[in-house]
C-alpha positions in Angstrom: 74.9 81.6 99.5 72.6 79.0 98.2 71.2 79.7 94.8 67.8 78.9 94.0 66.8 77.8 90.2 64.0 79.4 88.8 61.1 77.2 87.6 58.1 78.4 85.0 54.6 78.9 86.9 51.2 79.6 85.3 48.7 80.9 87.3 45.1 79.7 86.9 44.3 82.7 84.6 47.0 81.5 82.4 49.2 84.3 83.2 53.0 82.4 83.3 56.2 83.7 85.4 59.6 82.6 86.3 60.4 82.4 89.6 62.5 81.0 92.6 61.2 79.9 95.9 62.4 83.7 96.9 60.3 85.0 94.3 57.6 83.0 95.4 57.3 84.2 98.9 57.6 87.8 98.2 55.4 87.3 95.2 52.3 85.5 98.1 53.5 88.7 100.6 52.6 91.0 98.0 49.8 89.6 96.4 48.2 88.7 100.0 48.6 92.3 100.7 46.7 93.6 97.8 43.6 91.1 98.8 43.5 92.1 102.0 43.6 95.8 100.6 40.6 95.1 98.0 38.9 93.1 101.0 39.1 95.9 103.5 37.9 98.6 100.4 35.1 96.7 99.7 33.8 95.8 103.3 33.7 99.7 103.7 31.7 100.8 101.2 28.9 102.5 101.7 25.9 103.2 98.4 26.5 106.9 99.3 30.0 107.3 98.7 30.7 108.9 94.9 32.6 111.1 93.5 32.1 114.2 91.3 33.3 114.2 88.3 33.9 117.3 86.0 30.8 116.8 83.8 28.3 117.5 86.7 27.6 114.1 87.3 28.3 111.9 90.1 29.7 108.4 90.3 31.3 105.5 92.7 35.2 106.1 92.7 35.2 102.4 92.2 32.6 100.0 91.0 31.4 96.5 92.9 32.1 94.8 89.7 35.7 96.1 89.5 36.5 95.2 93.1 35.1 91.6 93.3 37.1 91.2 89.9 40.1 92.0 91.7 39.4 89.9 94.7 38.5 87.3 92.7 42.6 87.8 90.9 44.2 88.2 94.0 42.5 85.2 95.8 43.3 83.0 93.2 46.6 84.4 93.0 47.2 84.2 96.8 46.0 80.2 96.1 48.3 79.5 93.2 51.5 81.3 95.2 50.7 78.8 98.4 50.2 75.8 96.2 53.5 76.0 94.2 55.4 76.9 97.6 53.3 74.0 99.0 55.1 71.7 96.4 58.1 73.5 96.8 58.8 71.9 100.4 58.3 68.3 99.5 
């Protein structure tokens, strides 16, 4: 069983983690998943969806703002993961 060593990565937000090339590839499945998951959320969206809360007052279960933020993580995620496996095949 080859053994493979695990490296220090820092993602463009500055976030750091060790990983292997294994690591890696799960880490991109994972993280591709989530952005397709925010993507999908977002695209079906509609003004009229909100939730009640207790208080009487309605709101949106989530907020524009809070899903482009975590598009914006996850693609840039997803872009760091391919770029470090990119290098890792040279």
């Amino acid at each position: 069983m080859k053994m493979h060593k695990k490296k220090q990565y820092r993602y463009s937000s500055g976030e750091t983690l060790e990983a292997d090339v294994e690591d890696l590839k799960c880490l991109l499945r994972e993280n591709q998943e989530y952005l397709d998951n925010y993507l999908d959320l977002y695209g079906s969206l509609e003004d009229d969806e909100y939730v009640a809360r207790g208080n009487g007052f309605c709101d949106r279960k989530y907020s524009d703002d809070f899903i482009e933020g975590q598009i914006a993580k996850y693609r840039a995620r997803v872009e760091d993961l391919k770029s470090w496996l990119a290098e890792e095949k040279r």
